[in-house]
N, C-alpha and C positions, 0 to 999 in steps of 0.2 A: 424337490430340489436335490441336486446333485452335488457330493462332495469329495473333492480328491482328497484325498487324506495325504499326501505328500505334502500340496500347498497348504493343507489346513494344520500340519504339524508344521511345516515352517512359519505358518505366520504367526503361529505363538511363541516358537521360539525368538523368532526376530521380537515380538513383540514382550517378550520376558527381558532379552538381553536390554534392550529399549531401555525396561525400566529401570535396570540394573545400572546404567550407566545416567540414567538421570539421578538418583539415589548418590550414584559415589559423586556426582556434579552438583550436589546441591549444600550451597553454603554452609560451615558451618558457624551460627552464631558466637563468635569471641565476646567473651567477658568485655565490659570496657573499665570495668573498674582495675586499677591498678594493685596492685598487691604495697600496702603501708611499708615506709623505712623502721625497721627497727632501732633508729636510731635517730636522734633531731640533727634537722639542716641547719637551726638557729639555737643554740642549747645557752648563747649567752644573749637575749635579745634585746633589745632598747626598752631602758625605764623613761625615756626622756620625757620633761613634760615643762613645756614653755612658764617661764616664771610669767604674772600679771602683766599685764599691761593698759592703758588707757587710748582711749578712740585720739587720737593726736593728727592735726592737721600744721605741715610746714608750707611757710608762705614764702614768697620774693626769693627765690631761689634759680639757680642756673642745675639745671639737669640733664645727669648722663643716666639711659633707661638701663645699661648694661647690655642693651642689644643694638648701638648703634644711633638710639636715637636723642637729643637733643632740645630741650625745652628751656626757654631765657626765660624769666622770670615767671618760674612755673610753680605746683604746687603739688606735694604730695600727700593723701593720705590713707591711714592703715587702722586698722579697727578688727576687735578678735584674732589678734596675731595674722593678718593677713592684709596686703595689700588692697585697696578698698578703689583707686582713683589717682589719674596724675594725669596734670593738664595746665593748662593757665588760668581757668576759673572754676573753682569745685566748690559747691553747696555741702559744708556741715553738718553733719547734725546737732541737733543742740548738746549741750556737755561736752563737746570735743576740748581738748585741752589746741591750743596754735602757738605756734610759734613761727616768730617773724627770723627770717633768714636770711636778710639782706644783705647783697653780696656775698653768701657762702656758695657753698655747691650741696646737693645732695646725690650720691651715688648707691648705687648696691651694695651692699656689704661686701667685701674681699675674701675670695675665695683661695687660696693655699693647698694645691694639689702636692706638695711635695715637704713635708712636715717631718721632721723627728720629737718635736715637743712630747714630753712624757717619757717617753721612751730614753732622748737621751735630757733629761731635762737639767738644771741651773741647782745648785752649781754643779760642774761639769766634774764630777770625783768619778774613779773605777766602780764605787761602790752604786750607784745609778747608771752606772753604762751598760743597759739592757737594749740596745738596739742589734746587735747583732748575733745572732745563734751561731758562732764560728766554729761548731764543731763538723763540719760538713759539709761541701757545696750545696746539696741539697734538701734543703729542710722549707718546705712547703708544709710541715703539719706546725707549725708556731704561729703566732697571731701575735700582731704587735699590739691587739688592745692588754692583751694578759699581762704588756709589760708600762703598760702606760701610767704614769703618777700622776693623777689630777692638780695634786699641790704645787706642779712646777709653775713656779711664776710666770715660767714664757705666756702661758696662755694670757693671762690679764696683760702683759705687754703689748702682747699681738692684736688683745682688743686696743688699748689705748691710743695705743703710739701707731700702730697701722692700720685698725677698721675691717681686720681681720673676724670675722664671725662662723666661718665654715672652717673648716681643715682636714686632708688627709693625711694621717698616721701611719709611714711606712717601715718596714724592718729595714734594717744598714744594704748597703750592698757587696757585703763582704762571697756573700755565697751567690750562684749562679740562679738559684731558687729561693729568694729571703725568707718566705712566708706570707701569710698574712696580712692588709693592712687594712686602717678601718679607719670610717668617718668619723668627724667631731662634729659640732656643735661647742664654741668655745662661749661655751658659760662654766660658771662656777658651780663643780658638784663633788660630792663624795666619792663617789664610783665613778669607772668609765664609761658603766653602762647608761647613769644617767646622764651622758653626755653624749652617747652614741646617734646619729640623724637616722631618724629612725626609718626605716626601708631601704637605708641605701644601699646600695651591692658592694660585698666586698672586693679588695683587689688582691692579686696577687703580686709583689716584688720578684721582678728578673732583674739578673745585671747581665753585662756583657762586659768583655773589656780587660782591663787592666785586673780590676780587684780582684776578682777571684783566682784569677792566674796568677798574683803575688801572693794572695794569699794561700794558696795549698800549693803552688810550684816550691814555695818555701820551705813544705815540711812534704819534699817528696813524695807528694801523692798526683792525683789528677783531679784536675786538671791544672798543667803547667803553660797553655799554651792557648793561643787562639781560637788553635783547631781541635784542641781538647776541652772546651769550652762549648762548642757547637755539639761535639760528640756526646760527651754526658748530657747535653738538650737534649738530641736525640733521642738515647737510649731511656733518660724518663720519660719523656713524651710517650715512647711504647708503649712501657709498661702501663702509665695512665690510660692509654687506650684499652686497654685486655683488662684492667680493673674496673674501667668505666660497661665496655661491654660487659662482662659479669653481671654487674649491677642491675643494667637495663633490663637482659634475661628473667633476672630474679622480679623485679617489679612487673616485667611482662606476664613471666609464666608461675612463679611464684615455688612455690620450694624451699631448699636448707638455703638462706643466705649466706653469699661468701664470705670468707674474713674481713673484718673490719681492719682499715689502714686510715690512719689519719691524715699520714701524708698525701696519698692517692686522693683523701674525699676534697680537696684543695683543687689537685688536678681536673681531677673529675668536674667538680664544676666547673672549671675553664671551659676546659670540653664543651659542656652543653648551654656555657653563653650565660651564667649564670656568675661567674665571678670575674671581675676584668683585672689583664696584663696590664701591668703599669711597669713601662722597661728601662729600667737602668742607662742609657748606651750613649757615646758622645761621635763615632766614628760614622761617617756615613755607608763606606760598604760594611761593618756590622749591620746597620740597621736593614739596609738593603737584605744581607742573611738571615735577618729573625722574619722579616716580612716572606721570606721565602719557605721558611721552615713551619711558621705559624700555619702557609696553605697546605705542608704536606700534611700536619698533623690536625687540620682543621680547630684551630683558635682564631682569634682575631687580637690582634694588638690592639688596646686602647690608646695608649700614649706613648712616647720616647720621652724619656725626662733627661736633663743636662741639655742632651741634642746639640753642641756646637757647630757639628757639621749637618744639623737639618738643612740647613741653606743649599749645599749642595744636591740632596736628593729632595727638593720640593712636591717634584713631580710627582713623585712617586708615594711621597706621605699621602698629599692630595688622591692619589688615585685610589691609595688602598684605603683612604677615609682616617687615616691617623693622625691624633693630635702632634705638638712639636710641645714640651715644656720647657722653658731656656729662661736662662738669665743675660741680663744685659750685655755687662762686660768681663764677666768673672771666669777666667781662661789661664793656663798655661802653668797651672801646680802639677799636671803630670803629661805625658809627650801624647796621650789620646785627646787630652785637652785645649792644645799646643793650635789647632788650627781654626781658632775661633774668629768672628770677627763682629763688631760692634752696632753690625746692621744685619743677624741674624734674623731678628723676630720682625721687624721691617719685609724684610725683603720673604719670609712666611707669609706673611700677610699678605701681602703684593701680589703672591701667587694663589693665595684663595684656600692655603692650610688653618686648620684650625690652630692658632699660637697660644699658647699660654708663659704668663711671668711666675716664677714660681723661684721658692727663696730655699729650701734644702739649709736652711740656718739658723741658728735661734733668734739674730740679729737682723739675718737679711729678711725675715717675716715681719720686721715691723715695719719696715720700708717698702714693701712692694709698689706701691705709686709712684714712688722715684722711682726704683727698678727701671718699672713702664716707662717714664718721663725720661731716662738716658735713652734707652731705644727708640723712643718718638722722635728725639734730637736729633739719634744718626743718621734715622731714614730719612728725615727733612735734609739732610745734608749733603746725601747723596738725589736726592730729586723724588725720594717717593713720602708723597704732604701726606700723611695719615690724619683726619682729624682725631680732635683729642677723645673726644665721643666714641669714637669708632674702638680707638684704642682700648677704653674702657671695658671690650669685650673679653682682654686679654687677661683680666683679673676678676672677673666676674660669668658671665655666662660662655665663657670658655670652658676655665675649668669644672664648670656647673656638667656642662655637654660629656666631658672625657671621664666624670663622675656617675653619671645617669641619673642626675637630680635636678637637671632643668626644667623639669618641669614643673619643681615645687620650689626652687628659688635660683639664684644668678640675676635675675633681672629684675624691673619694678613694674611687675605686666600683674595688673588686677587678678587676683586668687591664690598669688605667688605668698610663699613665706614674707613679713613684714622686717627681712635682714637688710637693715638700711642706719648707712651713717652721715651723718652732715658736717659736712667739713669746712672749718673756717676762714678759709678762702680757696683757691684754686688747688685742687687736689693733687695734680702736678707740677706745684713746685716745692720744695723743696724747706720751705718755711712755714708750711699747712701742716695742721694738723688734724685730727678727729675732734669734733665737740661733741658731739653728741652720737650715740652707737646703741639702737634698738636689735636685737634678736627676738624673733617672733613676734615683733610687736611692743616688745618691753624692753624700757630703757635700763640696758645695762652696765652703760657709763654716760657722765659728764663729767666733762672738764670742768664746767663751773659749780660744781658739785660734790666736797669730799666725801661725801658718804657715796658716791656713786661710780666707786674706782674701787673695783674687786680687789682684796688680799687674801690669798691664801692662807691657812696655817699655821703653814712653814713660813710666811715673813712675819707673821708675829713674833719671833725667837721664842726663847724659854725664860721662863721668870727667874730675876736673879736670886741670887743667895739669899737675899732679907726679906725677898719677896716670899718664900717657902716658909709652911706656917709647921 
């Protein structure tokens, strides 16, 4: 056998180089484990833990599901804190406690996406007015649970008198970035922790608008202006971006982790879908701007709260998937508030936004069924019938949805939380009220029942003079 020794040197070298570049081509296995935070993403987490409750079956009732649907003399019941059944004829088990509900209504517990309770709670003194961090436009590292006082009466009002069982706890809207806000569970506790609904996502308070440009145009700083308002959005949004990348790196490739910032780790989770914008804003080309700004920076708006001019950009809430939160007719204490109109949440509705009724008051939280029931009025007035069923989404698996907890309550769908009130007669009118108010399952108020009307504390007063031993 003959050998060229030319071709028999080249074809090992072809065949060396060969291997040489299959070698630098070949995968190299990444870790998948991510490298631990040095630090907790929940450092204050939920003690909450549903008081007792007994298997209870309501009879001869009229039902709204909170998602639209309708049932005449139907029947709910809930068993181990949780929704069990709802229909017009449901089998018992034995032991169940019943109750006949003839002619009332039973609806979903009310849901309160726009709350200061605690924070600024009753009575209303400088010495409790912990809602707003006003040293700063931007203060995203505060948490409005840190400021929240359990003992404030609103909350046993808001069960009472409105059937209020959920709540979100926001910071003021003095600054462009408030902070922090957090769920409730409006039961009676010690801490806020054990009041906290436990997994829900926190939010974050933006405002736009009027307040923050009164308040630091005031004391010559910035932002004074509209467009000084969008600017420091900007320039924090940046900086959240280059902190948030940091971060990733570090948990990718693992190393000296970066400086810790508290305000950033707020941002940062907006960033990655883990905390929701809950936005301040009543103007409709504002909202139009934050919707704009949210895409350069990659966030996503949860909600507009106030929203008077939602009406005007429907389309557009709709498109981007954003809630609207508004009140009925409560307009014109400042000139962004100025172009409201009385069939705002109607005509939301009509175009297939998600609406919510939402009270921003310690008063207006005990009313929210009225709230609803003046908008229901409007829109019937102008030609758009909403029924009342329907409507009932706007106080219950609305703001359940713009929360991220419909899936454990808002509505009376079997598996759901057992947050449900029965009210003694028609829920929107205006001479009903709550009788009865289950949370988890367990009744935590009646009306026909003194001992089953929460007090705080603080309405005990203090013992008088003769009384101290």
């Amino acid at each position: 056998m003959v050998f060229n020794k030319g071709v028999f040197a080249a074809l090992i070298l072809s065949t060396a180089l060969a291997g040489c570049a299959t070698a630098k081509a070949k995968p190299q296995t990444a870790s998948t484990e991510r490298v631990p935070l040095p630090y907790k993403q929940d450092p204050y987490p939920s003690t909450y833990h549903a008081y007792p409750g007994v298997p209870t079956l309501v009879t001869n009732v009229t039902i709204y599901d909170g998602e639209g649907g309708r049932i005449n003399n139907g029947q709910v019941l809930f068993a181990n804190g949780k929704i069990v059944a709802v229909g017009q004829t449901i089998d018992a088990p034995a032991g169940t406690t019943t109750i006949d509900g003839t002619g009332k209504w039973v609806t979903p517990g009310v849901i309160d996406i726009h709350s200061h309770l605690g924070d600024y709670p009753s009575p209303s003194v400088q010495a409790l007015s912990d809602g707003n961090e006003a040293t700063g436009p931007v203060r995203p590292e505060v948490w409005a649970e840190h400021s929240v006082w359990p003992q404030d009466p609103g909350f046993s009002r808001a069960l009472a008198n409105g059937g209020v069982t959920t709540l979100e706890i926001l910071p003021g809207s003095a600054n462009l970035f408030g902070g922090r806000s957090v769920v409730l569970k409006n039961v009676a506790a010690r801490t806020v922790q054990a009041m906290k609904f436990p997994g829900a996502p926190y939010g974050l308070k933006m405002a736009c608008g009027e307040n923050p440009k009164r308040v630091y145009g005031s004391r010559n700083q910035m932002p004074s202006t509209r467009m000084g308002n969008i600017a420091v959005d900007r320039q924090t949004w940046a900086r959240a971006q280059e902190y948030k990348r940091k971060w990733d790196k570090y948990e990718r490739d693992g190393g000296e982790p970066p400086a810790r910032d508290i305000a950033m780790d707020t941002l940062s989770g907006v960033l990655a879908g883990d905390i929701l914008v809950q936005n301040h804003c009543y103007r409709a080309d504002e909202m139009a701007i934050v919707l704009d700004m949210a895409k350069e920076f990659g966030y996503k708006v949860t909600a507009f709260h106030h929203a008077v001019e939602a009406y005007k950009i429907a389309d557009l809430l709709k498109a981007n998937g954003v809630c609207a939160a508004v009140w009925a007719d409560w307009w014109g204490f400042k000139m962004e508030a100025y172009d409201a109109i009385n069939e705002n949440m109607p005509l939301l509705q009509k175009a297939g936004v998600c609406t919510i009724t939402h009270s921003d008051d310690a008063n207006g939280i005990q009313r929210l069924n009225q709230e609803a029931a003046k908008a229901l009025a409007n829109g019937r007035r102008m030609g758009i019938d909403i029924p009342d069923e329907v409507a009932w989404e706007w106080l219950s698996i609305n703001p359940a949805r713009a929360l991220h907890i419909d899936d454990r309550t808002g509505s009376l769908r079997p598996g759901k939380m057992a947050d449900v009130v029965l009210w003694n007669g028609n829920p929107f009118s205006v001479y009903t009220r709550p009788e009865k108010v289950w949370i988890d399952g367990a009744l935590m108020y009646d009306a026909l029942d003194p001992k089953r009307r929460p007090v705080s504390d603080f309405e005990l007063g203090q013992p008088g003079e003769g009384d101290v031993k």
